[in-house]
Structure formats: C-alpha cells, structure tokens
C-alpha positions in Angstrom: 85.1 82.9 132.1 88.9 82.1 132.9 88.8 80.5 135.8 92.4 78.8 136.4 94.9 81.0 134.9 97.7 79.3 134.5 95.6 76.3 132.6 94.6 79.4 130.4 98.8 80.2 129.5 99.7 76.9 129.2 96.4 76.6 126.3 98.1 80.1 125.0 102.0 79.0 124.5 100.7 76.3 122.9 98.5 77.7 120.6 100.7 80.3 120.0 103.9 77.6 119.0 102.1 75.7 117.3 100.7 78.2 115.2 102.5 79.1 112.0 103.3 82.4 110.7 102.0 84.0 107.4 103.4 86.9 106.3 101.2 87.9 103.4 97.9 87.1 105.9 99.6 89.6 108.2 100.6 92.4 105.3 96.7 91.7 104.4 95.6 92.3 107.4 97.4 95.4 107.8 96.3 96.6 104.7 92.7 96.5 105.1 93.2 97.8 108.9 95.2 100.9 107.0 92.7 101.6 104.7 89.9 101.6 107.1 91.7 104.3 109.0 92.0 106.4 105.7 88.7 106.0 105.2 87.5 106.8 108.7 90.1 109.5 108.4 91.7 108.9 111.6 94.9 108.4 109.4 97.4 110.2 108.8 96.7 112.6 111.3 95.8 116.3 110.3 99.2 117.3 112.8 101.7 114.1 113.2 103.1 116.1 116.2 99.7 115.9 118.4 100.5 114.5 121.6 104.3 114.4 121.2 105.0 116.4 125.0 103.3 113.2 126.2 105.1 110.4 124.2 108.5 111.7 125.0 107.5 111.7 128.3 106.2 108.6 128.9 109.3 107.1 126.8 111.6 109.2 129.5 109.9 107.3 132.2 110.0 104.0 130.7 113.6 104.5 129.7 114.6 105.4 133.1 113.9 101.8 134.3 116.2 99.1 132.0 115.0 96.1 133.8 111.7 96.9 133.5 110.5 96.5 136.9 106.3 96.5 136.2 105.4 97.4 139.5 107.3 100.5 140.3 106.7 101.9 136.4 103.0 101.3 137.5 103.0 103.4 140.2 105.5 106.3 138.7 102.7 106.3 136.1 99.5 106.9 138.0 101.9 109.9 139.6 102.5 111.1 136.1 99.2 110.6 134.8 96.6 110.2 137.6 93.7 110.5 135.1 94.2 107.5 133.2 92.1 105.3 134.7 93.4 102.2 132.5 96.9 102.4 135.1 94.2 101.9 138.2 93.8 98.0 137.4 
C-alpha cells in the first residue's frame, strides 16, 4: 500500500526517465494485444459506429473546456452521465 504519495511520484518520474524506449517491444506488444482481440472477437467491431452519440458527446464536453480544468469537467460529467459510477471517485 502507497502510503506517502508524493515519495510514490518522485519513484515514478524517475523510473519513467530513466527508462528507455523500445519501439519494436512496443509494436510487439501491440501486436499480440491486437491479435488477442481478433481472437476474442471483440475486434473490429461487428458496427464501428456503436456508441458514436456518446463519443461525440463526451468530446463536445471536453472540447468546451481548453484549459482543461479537472474539477469542473468532473462534475459536468456525472451531470451528463450520472450512471457511471467510475466519475464518483
């Protein structure tokens, strides 16, 4: 358990700099990650426009704040979309 968070960030950043990126890992990665969604046939969807009414309008809401201030998108979301528990936390 994390128990001092900004110890925790500071361990992050410097993980993260110090940590050198592969490009063919990462293509890997994705590769295997695509084929197992073929496979599990979750990909591509049966009808790419499934869901679209809600991506436009989330992207309308986040669009309509440029400086992205966290809190009040937070709280225009759980208007928008009161049953996603994930905006609760």
């Amino acid at each position: 358990m994390i128990t001092n968070a900004e110890e925790w960030k500071q361990f992050e950043d410097n993980y993260n700099a110090n940590q050198k990126i592969d490009f063919y890992k990462n293509l890997e990665t994705f590769n295997k990650m695509l084929e197992l969604a073929i496979e599990l046939k979750v990909f591509p969807k049966k009808n790419p426009l499934e869901g679209i009414e809600y991506k436009i309008h989330l992207a309308r809401i986040l669009n309509g704040y440029p400086n992205f201030e966290i809190e009040t998108i937070r709280e225009e979301l759980k208007k928008e979309f009161p049953e996603y528990n994930i905006l609760n936390n």
